[in-house]
C-alpha positions as MATLAB code, in Angstrom:
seq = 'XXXXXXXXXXXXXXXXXXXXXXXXXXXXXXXXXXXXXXXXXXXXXXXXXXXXXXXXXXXXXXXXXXXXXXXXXXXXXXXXXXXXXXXXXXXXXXXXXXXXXXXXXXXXXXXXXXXXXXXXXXXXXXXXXXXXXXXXXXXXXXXXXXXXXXXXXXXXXXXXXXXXXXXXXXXXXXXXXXXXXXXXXXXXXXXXXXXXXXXXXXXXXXXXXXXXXXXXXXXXXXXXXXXXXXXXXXXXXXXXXXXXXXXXXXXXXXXXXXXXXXXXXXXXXXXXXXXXXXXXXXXXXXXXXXXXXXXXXXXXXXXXXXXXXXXXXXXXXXXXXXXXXXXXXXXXXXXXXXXXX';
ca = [
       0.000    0.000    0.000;
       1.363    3.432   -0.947;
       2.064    6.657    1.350;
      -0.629    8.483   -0.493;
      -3.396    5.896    0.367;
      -2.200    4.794    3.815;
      -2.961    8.954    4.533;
      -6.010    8.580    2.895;
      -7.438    5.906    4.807;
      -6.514    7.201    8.003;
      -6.327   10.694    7.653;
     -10.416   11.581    7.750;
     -10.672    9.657   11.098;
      -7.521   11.117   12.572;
      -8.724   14.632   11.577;
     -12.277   14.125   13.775;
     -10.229   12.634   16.570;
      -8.354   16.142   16.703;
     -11.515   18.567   16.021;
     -13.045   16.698   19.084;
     -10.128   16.541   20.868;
      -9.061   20.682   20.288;
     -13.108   21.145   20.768;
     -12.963   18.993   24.651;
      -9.889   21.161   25.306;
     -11.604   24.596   24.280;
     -14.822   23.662   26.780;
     -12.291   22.950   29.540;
     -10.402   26.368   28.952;
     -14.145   27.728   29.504;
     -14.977   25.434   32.275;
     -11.751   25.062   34.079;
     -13.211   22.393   36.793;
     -13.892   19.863   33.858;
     -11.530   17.374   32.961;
     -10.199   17.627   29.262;
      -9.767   13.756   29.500;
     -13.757   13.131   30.574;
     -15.202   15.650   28.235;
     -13.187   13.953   25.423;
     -14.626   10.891   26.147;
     -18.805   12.232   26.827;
     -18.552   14.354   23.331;
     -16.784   11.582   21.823;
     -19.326    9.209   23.261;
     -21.888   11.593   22.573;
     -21.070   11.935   18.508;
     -20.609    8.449   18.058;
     -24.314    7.078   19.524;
     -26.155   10.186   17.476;
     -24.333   11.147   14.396;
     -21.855    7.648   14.195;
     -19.040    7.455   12.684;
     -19.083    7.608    9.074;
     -17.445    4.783    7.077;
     -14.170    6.740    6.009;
     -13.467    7.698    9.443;
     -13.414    4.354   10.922;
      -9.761    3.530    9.883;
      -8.445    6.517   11.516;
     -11.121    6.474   15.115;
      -9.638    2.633   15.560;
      -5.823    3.967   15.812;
      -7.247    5.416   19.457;
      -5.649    1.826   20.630;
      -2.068    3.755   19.183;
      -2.722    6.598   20.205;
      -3.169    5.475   24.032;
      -0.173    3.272   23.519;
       2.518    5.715   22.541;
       0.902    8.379   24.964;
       2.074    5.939   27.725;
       5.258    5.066   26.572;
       6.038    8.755   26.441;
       4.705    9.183   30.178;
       7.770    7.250   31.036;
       9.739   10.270   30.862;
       7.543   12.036   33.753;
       7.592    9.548   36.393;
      10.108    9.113   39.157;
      11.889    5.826   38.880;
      12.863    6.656   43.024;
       9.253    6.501   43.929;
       8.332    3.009   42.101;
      11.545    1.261   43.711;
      10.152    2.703   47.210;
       6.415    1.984   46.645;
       7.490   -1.595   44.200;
       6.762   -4.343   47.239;
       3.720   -2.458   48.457;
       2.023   -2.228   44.997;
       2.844   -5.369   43.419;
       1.731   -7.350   47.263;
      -1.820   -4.569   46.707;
      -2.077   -5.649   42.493;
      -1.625   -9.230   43.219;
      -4.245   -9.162   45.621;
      -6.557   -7.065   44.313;
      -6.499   -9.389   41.265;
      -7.139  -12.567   43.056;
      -9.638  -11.023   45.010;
     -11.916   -9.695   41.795;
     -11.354  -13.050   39.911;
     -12.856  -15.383   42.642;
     -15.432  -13.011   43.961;
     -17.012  -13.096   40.040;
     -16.602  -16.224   39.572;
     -18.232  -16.757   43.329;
     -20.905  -14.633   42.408;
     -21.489  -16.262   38.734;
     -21.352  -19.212   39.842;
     -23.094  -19.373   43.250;
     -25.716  -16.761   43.226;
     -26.585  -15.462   39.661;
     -26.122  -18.849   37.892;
     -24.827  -17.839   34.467;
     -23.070  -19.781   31.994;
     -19.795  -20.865   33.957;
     -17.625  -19.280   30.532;
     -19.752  -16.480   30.571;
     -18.429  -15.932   34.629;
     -14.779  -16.693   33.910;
     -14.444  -14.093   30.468;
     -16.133  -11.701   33.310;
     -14.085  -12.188   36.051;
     -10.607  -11.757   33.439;
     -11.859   -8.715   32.117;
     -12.658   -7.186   35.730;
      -9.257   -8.884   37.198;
      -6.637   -7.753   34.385;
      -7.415   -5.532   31.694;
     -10.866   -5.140   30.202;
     -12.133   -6.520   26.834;
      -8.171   -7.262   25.957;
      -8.390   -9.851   28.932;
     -11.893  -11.432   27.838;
     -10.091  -11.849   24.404;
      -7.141  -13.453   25.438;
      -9.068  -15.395   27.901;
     -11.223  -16.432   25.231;
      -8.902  -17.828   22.903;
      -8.310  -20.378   25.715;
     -11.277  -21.544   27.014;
     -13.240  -21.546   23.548;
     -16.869  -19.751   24.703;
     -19.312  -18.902   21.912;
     -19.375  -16.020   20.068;
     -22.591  -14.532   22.038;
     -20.530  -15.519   25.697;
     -17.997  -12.937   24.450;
     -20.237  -10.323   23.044;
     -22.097  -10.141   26.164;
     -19.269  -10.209   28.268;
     -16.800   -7.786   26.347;
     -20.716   -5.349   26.618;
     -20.926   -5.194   30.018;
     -17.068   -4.875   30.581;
     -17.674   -2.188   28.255;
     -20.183   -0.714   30.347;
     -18.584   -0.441   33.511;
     -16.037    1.108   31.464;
     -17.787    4.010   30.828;
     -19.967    4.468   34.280;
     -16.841    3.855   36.152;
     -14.959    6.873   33.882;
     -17.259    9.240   35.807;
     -17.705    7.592   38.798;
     -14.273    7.048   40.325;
     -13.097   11.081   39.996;
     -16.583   12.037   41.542;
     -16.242    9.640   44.299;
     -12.263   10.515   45.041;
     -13.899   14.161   45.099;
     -16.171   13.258   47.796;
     -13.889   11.672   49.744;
     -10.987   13.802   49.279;
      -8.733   10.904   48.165;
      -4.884   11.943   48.230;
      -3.698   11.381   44.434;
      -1.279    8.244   45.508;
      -4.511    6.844   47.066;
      -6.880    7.338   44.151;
      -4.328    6.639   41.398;
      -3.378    3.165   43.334;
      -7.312    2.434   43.725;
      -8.384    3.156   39.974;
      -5.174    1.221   39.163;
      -6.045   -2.140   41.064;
      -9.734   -2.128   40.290;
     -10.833   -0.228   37.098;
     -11.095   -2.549   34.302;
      -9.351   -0.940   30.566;
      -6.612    0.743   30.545;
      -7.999    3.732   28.848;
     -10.646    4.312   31.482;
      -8.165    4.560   34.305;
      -5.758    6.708   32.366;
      -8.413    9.152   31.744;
     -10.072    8.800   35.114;
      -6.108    9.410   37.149;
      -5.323   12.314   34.772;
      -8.946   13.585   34.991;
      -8.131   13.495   39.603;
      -4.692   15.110   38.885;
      -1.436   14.582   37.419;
       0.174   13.082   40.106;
      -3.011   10.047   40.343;
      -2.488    9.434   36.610;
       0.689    8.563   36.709;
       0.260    6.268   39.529;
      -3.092    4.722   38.238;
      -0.998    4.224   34.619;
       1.977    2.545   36.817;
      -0.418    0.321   38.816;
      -2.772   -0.856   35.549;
       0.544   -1.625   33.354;
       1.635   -4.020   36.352;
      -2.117   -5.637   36.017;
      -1.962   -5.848   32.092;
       1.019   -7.803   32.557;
      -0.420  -10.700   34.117;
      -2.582  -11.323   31.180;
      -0.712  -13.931   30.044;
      -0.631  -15.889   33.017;
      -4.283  -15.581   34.146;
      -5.150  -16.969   30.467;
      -3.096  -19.870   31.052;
      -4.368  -20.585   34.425;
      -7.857  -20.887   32.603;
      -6.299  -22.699   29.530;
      -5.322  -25.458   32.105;
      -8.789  -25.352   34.376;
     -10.947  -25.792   31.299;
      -8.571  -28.449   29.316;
      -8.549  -30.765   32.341;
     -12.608  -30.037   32.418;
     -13.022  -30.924   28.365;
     -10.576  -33.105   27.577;
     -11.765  -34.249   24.408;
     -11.536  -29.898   23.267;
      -7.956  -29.971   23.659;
      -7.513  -26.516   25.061;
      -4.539  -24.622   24.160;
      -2.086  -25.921   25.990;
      -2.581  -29.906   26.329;
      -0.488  -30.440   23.481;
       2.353  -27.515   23.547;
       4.419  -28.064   26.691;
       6.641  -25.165   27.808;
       7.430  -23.759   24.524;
       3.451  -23.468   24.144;
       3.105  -21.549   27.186;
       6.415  -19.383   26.728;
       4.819  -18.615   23.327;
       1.489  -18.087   24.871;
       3.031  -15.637   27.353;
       4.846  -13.898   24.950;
       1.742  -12.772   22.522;
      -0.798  -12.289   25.135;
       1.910   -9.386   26.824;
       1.162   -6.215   25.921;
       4.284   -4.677   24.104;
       3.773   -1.075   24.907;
       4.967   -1.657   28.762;
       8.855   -2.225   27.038;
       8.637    1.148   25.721;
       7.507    3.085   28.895;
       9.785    0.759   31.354;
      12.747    2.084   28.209;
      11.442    5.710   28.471;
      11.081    5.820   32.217;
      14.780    4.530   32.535;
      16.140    7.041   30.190;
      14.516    9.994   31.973;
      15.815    8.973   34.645;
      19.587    8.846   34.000;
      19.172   12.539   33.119;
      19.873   11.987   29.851;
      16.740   14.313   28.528;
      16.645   18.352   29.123;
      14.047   19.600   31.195;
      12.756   21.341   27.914;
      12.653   17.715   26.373;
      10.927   16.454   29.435;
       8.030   19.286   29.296;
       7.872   18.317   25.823;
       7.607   14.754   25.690;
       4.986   15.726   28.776;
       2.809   17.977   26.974;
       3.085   14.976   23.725;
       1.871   12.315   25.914;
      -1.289   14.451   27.529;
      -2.232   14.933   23.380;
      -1.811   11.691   22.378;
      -3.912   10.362   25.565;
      -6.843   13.552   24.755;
      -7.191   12.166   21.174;
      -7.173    8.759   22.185;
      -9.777    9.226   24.888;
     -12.215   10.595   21.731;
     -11.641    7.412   20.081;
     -12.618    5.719   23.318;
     -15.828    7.982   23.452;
     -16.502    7.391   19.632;
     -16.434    3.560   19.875;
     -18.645    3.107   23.121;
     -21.972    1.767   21.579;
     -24.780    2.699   23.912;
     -26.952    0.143   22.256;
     -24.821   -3.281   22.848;
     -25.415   -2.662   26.728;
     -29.362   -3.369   25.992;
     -28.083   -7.069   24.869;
     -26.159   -8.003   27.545;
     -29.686   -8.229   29.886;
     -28.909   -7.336   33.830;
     -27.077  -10.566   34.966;
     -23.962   -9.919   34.029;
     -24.395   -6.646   35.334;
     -25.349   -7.561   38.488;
     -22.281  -10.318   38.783;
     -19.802   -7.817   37.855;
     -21.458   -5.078   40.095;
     -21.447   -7.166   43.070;
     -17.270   -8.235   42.599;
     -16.825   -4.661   42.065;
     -18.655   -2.781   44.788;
     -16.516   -5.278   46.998;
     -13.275   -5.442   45.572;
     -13.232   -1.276   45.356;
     -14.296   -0.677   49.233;
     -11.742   -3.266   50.595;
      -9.079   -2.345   48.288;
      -9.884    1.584   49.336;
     -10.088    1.010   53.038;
      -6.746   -1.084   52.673;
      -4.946    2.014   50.736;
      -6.977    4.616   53.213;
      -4.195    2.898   55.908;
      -1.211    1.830   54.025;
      -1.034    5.605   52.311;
];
């Protein structure tokens, strides 16, 4: 494919992305108590479930994934390496637990009270426990569900998503959350990695940073919680020789290695850089003020591709098993952080 039509297939959709992105900054610069990051995604979300998204702006919306991506790996250069060495033990103990706790209490809940299909439970509880729809698809691709088990649970993960974008800030608000408290709660139990960026950046600078640091440390255990279910539901159906009943350790090495999300190299490469001083303070501000961009345009992709109407489909059980793992991962983890920070 040529230069000339690579721009034009991606160059409408990248063009709205920036016209709502410069348009959620200009309402902020009006309304200074607003979050550029939240308004983003509502106008975003807003244009894309009245107007849509026309068909030659889809290519470009869908690089919001990118977008998110490289603004990470360029927040690397505005975090303090010191602080992650002092906090390390303390966040990975809080991550590891937090992710235990949300994947048994929905599979608990799906299982023992709500009685939904048992697949249906476990592509639930990865997407609440790691990293959103990313997890149910990895997660997926190892236990085998139908295609309507991961359409209804990718919706409601989807959902929570977006109610949890507006909820978390308001309810830090109200409780006057420090930012290391707030960024290390929307870290450990927000779901996609989009959502918490924008919700830590929407508290404050200092609380994005953190909830990015905390949610890359949960993305990476992708890998591994997809195994663990490779090897639950393989022993279950033998005769559907799940993923890994055949490959051994190179299997699972391979497994590992293309369910881990990439991106985390770059800002571990970028953080490490900044912090041997080899970047100006002019190049830091810059690579600063690149990163917030790069995360407002990719939080209007995030706006443009929630679809309203999928969360009608999903009917209120999910719901009400992910609500319920939620609601009681969130206050434990929160009183827990209320002490430790």
């Amino acid at each position: 494919m040529s230069h000339t039509s690579v721009a034009s297939r991606y160059l409408p959709g990248l063009v709205v992305l920036i016209a709502i992105g410069l348009l959620a900054r200009g309402v902020t610069t009006l309304v200074p108590l607003w979050s550029e990051f939240i308004v983003a995604v509502v106008v975003g979300m807003i244009v894309g479930n009245t107007v849509g998204i026309p068909s030659w702006a889809n290519p470009g919306v869908e690089t919001n994934t990118l977008w998110l991506e490289a603004g990470i790996v360029l927040m690397g250069a505005s975090v303090a390496i010191d602080q992650i060495i002092e906090a390390g033990p303390t966040v990975i103990v809080l991550i590891l637990v937090a992710v235990t706790m949300t994947i048994l209490s929905v599979e608990l809940v799906a299982r023992i009270l709500i009685h939904i299909p048992e697949k249906v439970g476990s592509l639930l509880a990865a997407g609440s426990g790691i990293c959103g729809v990313s997890a149910v698809a990895a997660v997926a691709g190892s236990i085998r569900p139908n295609d309507q088990q991961i359409a209804y649970a990718a919706a409601t993960i989807l959902l929570f998503d977006a109610v949890t974008l507006l909820v978390y800030p308001a309810v830090g608000t109200a409780l006057g959350l420090s930012d290391i408290v707030f960024g290390v709660w929307a870290g450990t139990t927000m779901f996609s990695t989009g959502p918490v960026t924008a919700a830590g950046f929407a508290y404050s600078q200092t609380a994005g940073q953190w909830a990015v640091l905390v949610k890359l440390a949960r993305n990476a255990l992708i890998g591994f919680v997809a195994i663990g279910y490779a090897v639950f539901y393989s022993r279950r159906e033998s005769s559907d020789a799940a993923t890994l009943s055949d490959g051994g350790t190179q299997s699972t090495v391979r497994f590992l290695c293309a369910n881990f999300p990439k991106f985390i190299v770059g800002f571990v490469v970028v953080m490490v850089l900044s912090s041997s001083e080899l970047f100006s303070e002019a190049q830091l501000t810059a690579l600063d003020n690149a990163s917030n961009w790069l995360f407002l345009f990719a939080f209007v992709g995030l706006g443009l591709t929630i679809e309203l109407a999928e969360f009608r489909e999903t009917g209120f059980r999910p719901i009400v098993v992910v609500l319920l793992g939620l609601l009681t991962v969130s206050s434990v983890m929160l009183g827990v952080l209320s002490v430790i920070f």
